[in-house]
C-alpha positions in Angstrom: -5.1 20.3 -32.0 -7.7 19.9 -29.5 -6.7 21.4 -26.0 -8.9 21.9 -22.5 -8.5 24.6 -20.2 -9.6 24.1 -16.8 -10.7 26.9 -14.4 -12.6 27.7 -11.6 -10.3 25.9 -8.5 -8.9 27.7 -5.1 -9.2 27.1 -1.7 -12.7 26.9 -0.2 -13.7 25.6 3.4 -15.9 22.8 4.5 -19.3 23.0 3.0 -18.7 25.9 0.6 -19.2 25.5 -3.1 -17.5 25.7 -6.2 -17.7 26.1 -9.9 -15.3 24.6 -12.1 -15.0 25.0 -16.0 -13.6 23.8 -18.9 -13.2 24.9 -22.1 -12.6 22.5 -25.5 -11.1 23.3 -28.5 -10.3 21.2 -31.6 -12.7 19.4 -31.7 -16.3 19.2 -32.3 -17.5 19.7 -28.7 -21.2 18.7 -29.5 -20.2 14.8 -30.2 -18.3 14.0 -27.7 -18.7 13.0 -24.1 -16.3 15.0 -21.4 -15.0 13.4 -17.7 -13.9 15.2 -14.5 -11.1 13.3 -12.9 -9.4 14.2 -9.7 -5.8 13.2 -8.2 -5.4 13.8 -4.6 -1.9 14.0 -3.3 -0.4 10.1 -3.0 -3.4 8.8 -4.7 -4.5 7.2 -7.6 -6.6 9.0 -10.3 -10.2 8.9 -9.8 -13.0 9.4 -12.2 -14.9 12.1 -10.6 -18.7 12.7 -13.0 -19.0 11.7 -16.8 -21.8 13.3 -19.4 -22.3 12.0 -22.7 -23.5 13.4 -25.7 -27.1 12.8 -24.7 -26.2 14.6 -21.3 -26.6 11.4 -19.6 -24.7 12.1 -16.3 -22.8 9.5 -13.9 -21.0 10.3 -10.5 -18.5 8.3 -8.3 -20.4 7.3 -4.9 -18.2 9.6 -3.1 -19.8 13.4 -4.7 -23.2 12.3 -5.6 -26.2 14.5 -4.4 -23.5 17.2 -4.2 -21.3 17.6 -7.2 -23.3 18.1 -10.8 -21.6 17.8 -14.4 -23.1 19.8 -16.8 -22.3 20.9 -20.4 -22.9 23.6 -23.0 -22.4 23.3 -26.3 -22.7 26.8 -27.6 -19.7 27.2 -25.1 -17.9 24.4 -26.1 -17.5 24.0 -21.5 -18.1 21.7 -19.3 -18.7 22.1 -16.0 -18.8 20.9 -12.2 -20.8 22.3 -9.9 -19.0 21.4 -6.0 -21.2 21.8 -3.2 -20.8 20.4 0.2 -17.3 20.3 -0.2 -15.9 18.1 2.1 -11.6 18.1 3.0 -11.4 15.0 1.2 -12.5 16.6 -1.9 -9.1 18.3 -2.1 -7.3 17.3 -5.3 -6.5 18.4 -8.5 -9.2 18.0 -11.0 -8.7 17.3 -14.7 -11.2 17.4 -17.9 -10.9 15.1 -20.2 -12.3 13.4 -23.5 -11.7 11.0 -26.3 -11.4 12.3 -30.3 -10.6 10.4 -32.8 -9.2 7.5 -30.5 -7.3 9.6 -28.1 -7.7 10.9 -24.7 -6.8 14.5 -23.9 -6.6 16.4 -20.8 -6.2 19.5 -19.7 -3.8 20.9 -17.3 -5.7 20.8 -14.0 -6.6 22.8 -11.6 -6.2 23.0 -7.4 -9.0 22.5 -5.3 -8.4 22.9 -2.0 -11.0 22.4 1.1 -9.5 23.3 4.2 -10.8 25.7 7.7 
């Protein structure tokens, strides 16, 4: 069963930083690629960073030069560096990834960017 537990989320003001994780299980965590994905209240999901297997990286226009995707395998975690953050970076952010034809996620956590 392959599961992914986010971490790492709270309430941060504008231009502070954070770190979130998440940890895969279930699933060889070397071969596949992992997603970040946010939902902000009365919006649409939104693909936040991707990395592939190759750690080829890709950011929405919105976080890039401030948010970083990152992996490590011995872990089995990816990760996303937040700096910058900005109010309308307040969502909840998912992990996610594809095995064996099907998409998992994890349960989310808050990130909140407020004064």
């Amino acid at each position: 069963q392959v599961q992914l537990v986010e971490s790492g989320g709270g309430l941060v003001q504008p231009g502070g930083s954070l770190r979130l994780s998440c940890v895969v299980s279930g699933t060889i965590f070397s071969i596949v690629n992992m997603g970040w994905y946010r939902q902000a209240p009365g919006k649409q999901l939104e693909l936040v960073a991707t990395i592939t297997t190759l750690y080829n990286t890709n950011y929405t226009d919105s976080v890039k030069g401030r948010f970083t995707i990152s992996r490590d395998n011995a872990k089995n975690t990816v990760f996303l560096q937040m700096n910058s953050l900005k109010p309308e970076d307040t969502a909840v952010y998912y992990c996610n990834t594809t095995w064996k034809a099907v998409r998992y996620w994890g349960q989310g956590t808050q990130v909140t960017v407020s004064s």
